[in-house]
Each structure stands twice: as C-alpha cells, then as structure tokens.
PASEBA-1860 file (N, C-alpha, C; in nm, 3 decimals):
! residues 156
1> XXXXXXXX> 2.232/-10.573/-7.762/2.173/-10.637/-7.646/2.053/-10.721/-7.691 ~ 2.037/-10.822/-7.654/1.928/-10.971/-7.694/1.812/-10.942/-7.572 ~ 1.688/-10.876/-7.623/1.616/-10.848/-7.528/1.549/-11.009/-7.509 ~ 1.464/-11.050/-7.413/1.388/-11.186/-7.422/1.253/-11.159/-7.481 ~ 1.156/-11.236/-7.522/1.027/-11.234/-7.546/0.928/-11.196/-7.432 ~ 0.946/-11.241/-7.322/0.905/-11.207/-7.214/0.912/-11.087/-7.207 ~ 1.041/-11.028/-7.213/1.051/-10.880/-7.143/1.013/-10.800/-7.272 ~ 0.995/-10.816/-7.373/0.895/-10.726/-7.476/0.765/-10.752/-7.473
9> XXXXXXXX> 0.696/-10.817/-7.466/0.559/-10.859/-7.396/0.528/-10.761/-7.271 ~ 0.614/-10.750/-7.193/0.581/-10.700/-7.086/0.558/-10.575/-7.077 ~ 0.408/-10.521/-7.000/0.324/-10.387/-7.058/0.414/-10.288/-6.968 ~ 0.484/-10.263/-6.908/0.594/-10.166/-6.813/0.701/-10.191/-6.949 ~ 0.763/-10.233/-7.002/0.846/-10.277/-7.098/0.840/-10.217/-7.194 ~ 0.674/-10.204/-7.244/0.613/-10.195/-7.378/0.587/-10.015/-7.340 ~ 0.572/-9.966/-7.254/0.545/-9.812/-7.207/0.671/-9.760/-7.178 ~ 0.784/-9.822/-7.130/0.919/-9.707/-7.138/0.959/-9.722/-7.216
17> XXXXXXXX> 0.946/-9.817/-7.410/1.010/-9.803/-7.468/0.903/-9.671/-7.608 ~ 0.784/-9.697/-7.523/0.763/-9.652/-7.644/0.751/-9.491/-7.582 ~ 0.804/-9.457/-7.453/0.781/-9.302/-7.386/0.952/-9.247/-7.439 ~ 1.029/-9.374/-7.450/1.182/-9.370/-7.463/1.183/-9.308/-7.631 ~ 1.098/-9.280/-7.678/1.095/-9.258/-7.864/1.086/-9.083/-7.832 ~ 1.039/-9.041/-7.715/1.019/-8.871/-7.682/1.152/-8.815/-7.554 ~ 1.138/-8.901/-7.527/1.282/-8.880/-7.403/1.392/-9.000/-7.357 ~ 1.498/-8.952/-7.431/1.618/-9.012/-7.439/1.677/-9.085/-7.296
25> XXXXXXXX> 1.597/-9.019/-7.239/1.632/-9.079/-7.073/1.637/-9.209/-7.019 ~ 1.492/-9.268/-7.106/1.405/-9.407/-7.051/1.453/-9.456/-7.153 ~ 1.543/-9.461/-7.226/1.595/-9.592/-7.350/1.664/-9.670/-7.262 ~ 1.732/-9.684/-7.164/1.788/-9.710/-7.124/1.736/-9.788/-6.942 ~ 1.737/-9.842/-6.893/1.711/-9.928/-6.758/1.800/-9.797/-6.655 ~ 1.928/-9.781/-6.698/1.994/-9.697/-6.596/1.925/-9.549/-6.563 ~ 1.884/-9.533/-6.649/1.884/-9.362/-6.706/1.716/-9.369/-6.682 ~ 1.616/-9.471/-6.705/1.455/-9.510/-6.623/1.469/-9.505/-6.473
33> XXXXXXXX> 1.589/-9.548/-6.451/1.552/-9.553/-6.302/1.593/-9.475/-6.223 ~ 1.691/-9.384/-6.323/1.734/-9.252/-6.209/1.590/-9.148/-6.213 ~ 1.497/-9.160/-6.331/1.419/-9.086/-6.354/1.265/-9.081/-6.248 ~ 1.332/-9.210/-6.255/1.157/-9.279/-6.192/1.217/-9.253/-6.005 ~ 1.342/-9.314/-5.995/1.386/-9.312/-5.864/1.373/-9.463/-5.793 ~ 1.364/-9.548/-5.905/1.391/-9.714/-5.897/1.487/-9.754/-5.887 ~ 1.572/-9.851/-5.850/1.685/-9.932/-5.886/1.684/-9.998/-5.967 ~ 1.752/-9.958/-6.088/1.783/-10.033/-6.234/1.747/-10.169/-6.221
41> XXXXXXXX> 1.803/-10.265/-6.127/1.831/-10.394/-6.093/1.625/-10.447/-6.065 ~ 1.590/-10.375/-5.990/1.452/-10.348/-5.941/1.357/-10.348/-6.115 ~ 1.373/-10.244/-6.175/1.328/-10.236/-6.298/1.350/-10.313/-6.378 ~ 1.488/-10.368/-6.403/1.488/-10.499/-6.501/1.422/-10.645/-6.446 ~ 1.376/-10.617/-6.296/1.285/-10.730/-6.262/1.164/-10.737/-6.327 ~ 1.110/-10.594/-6.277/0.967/-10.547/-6.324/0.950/-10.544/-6.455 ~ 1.034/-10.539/-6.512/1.039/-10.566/-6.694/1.033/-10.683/-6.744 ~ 1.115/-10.827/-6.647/1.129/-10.929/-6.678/1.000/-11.030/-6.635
49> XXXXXXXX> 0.878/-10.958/-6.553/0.780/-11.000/-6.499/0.831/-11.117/-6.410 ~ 0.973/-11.097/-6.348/1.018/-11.163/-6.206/0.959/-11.098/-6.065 ~ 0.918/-10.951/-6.085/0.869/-10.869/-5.969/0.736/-10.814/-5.984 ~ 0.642/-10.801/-5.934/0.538/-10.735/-5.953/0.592/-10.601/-5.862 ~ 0.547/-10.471/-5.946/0.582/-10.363/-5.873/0.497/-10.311/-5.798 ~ 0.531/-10.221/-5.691/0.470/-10.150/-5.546/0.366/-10.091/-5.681 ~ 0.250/-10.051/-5.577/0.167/-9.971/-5.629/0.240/-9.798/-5.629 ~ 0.333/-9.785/-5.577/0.353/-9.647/-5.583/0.430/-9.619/-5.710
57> XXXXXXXX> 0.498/-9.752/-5.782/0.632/-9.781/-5.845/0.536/-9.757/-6.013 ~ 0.386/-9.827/-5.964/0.357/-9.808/-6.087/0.249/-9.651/-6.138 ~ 0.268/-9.586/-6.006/0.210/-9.423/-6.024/0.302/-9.371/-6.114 ~ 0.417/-9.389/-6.044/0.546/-9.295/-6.121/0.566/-9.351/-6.266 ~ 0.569/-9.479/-6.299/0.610/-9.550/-6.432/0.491/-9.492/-6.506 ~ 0.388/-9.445/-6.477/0.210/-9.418/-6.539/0.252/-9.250/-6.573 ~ 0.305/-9.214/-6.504/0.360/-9.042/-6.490/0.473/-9.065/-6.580 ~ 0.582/-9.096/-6.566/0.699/-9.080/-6.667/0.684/-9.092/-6.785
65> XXXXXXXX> 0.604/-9.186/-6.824/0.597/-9.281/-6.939/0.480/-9.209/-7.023 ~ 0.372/-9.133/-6.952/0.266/-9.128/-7.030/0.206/-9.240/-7.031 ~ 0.170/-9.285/-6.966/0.110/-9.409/-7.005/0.033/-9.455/-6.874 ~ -0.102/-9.356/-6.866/-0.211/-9.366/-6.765/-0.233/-9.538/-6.745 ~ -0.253/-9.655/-6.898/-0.316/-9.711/-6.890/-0.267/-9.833/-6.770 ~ -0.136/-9.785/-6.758/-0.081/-9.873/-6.679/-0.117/-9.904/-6.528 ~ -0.163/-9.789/-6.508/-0.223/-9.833/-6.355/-0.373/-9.886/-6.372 ~ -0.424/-9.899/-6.495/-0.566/-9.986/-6.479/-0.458/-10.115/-6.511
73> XXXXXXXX> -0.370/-10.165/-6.552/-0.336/-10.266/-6.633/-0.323/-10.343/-6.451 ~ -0.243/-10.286/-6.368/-0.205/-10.300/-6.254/-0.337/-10.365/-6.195 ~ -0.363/-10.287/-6.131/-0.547/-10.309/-6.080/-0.591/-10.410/-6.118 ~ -0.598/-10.434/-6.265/-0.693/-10.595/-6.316/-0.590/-10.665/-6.324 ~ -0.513/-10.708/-6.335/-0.407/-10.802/-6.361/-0.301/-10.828/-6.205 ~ -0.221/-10.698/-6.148/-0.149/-10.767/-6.032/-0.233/-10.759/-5.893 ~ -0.278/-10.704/-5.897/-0.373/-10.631/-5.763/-0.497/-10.696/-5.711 ~ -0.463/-10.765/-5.594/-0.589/-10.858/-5.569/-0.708/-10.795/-5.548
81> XXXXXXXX> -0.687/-10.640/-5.523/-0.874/-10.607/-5.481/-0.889/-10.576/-5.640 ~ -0.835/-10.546/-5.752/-0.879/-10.490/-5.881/-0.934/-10.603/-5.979 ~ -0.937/-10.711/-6.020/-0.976/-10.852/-6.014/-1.085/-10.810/-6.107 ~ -1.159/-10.794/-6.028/-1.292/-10.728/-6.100/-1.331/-10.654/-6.184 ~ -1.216/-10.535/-6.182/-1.194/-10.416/-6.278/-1.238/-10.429/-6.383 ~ -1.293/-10.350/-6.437/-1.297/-10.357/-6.626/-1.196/-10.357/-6.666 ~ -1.152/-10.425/-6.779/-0.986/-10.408/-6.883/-1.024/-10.296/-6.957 ~ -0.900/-10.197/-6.909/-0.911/-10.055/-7.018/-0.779/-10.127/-7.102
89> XXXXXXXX> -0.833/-10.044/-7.255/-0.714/-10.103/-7.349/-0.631/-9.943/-7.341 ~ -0.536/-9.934/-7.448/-0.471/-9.816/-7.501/-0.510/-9.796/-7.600 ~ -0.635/-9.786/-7.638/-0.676/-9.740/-7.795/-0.703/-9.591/-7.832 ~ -0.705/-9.577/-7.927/-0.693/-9.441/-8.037/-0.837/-9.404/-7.966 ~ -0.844/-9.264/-8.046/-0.971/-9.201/-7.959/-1.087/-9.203/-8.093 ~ -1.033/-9.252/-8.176/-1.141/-9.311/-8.298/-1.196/-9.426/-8.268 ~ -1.151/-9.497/-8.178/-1.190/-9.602/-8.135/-1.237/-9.649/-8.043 ~ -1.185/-9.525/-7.957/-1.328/-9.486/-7.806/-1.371/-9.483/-7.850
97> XXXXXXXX> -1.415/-9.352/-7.964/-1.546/-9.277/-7.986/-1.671/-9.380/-8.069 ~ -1.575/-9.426/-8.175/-1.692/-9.521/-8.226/-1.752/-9.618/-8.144 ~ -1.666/-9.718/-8.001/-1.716/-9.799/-7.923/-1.852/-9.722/-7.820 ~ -1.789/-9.615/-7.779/-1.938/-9.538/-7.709/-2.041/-9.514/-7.781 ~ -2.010/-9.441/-7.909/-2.164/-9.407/-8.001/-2.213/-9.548/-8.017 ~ -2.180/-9.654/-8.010/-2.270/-9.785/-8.037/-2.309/-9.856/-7.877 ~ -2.228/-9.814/-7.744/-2.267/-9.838/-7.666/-2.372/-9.713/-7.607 ~ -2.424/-9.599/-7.695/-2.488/-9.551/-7.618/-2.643/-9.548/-7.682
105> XXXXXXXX> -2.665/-9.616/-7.764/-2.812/-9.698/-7.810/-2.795/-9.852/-7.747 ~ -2.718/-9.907/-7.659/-2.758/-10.029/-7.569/-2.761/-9.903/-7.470 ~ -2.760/-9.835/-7.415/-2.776/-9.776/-7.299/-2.931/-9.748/-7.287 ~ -2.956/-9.693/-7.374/-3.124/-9.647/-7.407/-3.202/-9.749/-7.425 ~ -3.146/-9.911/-7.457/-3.234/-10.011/-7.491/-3.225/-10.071/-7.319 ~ -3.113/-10.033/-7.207/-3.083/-10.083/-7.138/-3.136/-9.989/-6.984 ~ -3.194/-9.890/-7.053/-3.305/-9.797/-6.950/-3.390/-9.865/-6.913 ~ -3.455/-9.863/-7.060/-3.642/-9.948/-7.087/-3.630/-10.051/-6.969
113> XXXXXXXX> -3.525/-10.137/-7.028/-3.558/-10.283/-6.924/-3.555/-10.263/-6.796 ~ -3.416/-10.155/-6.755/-3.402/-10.134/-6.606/-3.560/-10.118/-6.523 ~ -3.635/-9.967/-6.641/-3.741/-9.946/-6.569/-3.888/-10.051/-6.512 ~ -3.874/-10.196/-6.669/-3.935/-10.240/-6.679/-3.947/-10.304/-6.537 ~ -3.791/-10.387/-6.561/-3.798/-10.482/-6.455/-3.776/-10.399/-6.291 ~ -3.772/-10.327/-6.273/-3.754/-10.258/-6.129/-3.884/-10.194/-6.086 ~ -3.991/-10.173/-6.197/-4.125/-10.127/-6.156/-4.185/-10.149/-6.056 ~ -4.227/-10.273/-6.055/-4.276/-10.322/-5.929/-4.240/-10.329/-5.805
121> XXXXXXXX> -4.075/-10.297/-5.813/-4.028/-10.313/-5.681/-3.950/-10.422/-5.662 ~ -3.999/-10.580/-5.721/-3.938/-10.689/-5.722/-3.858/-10.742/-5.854 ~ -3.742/-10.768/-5.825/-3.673/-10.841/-5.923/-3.705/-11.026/-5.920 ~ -3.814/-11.043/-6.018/-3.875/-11.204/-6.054/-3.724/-11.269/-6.096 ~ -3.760/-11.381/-6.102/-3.658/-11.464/-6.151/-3.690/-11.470/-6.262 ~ -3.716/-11.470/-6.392/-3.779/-11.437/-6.502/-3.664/-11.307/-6.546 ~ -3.659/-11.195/-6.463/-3.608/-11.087/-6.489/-3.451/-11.071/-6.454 ~ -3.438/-11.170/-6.379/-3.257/-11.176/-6.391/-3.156/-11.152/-6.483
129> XXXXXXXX> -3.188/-11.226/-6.620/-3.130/-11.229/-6.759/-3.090/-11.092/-6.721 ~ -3.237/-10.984/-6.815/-3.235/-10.877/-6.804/-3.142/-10.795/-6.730 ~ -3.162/-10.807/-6.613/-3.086/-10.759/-6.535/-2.939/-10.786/-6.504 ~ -2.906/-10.835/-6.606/-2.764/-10.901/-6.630/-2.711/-10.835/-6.737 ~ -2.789/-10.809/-6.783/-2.798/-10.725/-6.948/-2.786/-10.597/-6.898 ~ -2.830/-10.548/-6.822/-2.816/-10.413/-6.791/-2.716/-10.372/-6.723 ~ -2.672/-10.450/-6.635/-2.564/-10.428/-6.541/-2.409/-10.441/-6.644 ~ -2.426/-10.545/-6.729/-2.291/-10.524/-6.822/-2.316/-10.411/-6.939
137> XXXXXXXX> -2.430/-10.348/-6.960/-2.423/-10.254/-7.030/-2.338/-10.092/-6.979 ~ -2.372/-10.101/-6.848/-2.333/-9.985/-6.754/-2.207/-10.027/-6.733 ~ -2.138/-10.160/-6.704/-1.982/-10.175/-6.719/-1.906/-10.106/-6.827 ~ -1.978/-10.147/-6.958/-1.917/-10.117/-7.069/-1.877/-10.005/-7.061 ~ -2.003/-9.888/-7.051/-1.989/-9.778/-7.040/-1.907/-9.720/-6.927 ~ -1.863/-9.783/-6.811/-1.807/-9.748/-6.719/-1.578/-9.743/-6.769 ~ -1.609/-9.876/-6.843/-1.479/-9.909/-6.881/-1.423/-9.815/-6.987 ~ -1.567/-9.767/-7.086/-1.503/-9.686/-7.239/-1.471/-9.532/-7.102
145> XXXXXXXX> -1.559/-9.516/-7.009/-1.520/-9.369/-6.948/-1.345/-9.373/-6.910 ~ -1.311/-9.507/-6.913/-1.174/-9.526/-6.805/-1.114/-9.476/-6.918 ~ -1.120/-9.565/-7.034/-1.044/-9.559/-7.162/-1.006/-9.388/-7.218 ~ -1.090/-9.325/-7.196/-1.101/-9.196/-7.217/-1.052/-9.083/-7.184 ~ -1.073/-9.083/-7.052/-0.990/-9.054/-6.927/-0.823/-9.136/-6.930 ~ -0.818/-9.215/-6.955/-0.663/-9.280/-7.007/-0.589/-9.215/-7.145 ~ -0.735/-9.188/-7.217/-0.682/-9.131/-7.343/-0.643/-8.983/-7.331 ~ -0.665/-8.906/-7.244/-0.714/-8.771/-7.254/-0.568/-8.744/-7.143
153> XXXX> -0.549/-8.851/-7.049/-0.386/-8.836/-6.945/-0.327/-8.821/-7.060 ~ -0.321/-8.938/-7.159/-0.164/-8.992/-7.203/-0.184/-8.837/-7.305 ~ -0.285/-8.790/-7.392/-0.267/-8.695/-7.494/-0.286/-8.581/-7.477 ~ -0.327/-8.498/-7.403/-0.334/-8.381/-7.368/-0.310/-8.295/-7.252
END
C-alpha cells in the first residue's frame, strides 16, 4: 500500500502507527476504528488531514494510542479557542528535565523583576519590556509542566 506524504506527516497518523508497534490492532485503519469506535472511512480522512476531528474523536485517539500529546496538538493547531496555547512537543524526559533546570534560573531572574516592577503598584511604560519578559518566562514554564504531564500519560 503507497501511503501519501501528507498522510505520514500527519500527527493522528504519526501516533497510531507508532501505538500500532505495541498493539496489532491500530496497524491497520479497519482494526483503529473498531478500537477507537470511528468509521474507518472517517479515520482515513482524519489521517489524510481532509477532516479535522470532533474533540471527543481526539480524547479517544490520545487514550488508544498513548499519545496524551495529541490533544495539546488539537487545542493549538485545530481548535479556535486553543490558538494561544503553548506548543507541547513529544520529547524524552531528558529533555524536559534539562529544558526546566535552565528555565528555572530565568524564573528566579524573572521574580526580581516581577517584584521590581510591581512595587509601586504601577506598571511605567519603561517597565513593559520587563514585563514581557516575565510573562513569557511563566509560559515557558507553564508549557515544560504540559510536556511533563504528557510525558508521565504516555509513560507510566
């Protein structure tokens, strides 16, 4: 079978084949969708990125598959209120861990300023930067927590 480029690219695609390496079930479109409780026809849409799937479609594909990351993937990418979301990746937990231990000395550099600039009560225009700086520092840290929590569904 001649898969397309598209449909290997595609992160629902890229999670039942690689959940399909532990259960013989999901190698297959027929045998995914009796599992999941999709219509094959339905799934080879959602594979072919012709369909964006229900939010419920992608609980179960996040559950079958192992593959938590998929419902953040959902959220920032198909989902108009998620837009905003932080991008959680699927990375190793060597690679959380080292991204937090270096985001958690900007956290401590990203106190100081909070306190600096909030002292008075007023945020100057002067202090905006700052406060721009701080607010994506607390993202970061908000996004490595997702990552983690993604890491900790899919492995344990």
């Amino acid at each position: 079978m001649n898969i397309s480029q598209s449909t290997t690219e595609n992160v629902f695609y890229k999670a039942r084949s690689e959940a399909a390496k532990t259960n013989d079930r999901l190698a297959g479109r027929e045998g995914a969708g009796e599992e999941l409780g999709i219509d094959r026809n339905r799934l080879a849409r959602i594979e072919l990125g012709v369909m964006t799937p229900y939010p419920e479609e992608v609980v179960l594909m996040a559950a079958a598959y192992r593959a938590p990351h998929l419902r953040m993937q959902y959220c920032k990418h198909m989902c108009p209120l998620g837009k905003n979301f932080p991008e959680v990746q699927d990375d190793s937990l060597d690679r959380i861990s080292l991204e937090a231990l270096s985001s958690f000395s900007k956290v401590k550099k990203a106190k100081k300023l909070l306190l600096d600039i909030t002292a008075d009560g007023i945020i100057e225009e002067a202090e905006e930067e700052d406060l721009k700086t701080v607010i994506e520092t607390l993202e970061e840290m908000g996004r490595l927590a997702q990552q983690l929590k993604c890491w900790r569904e899919k492995n344990l």
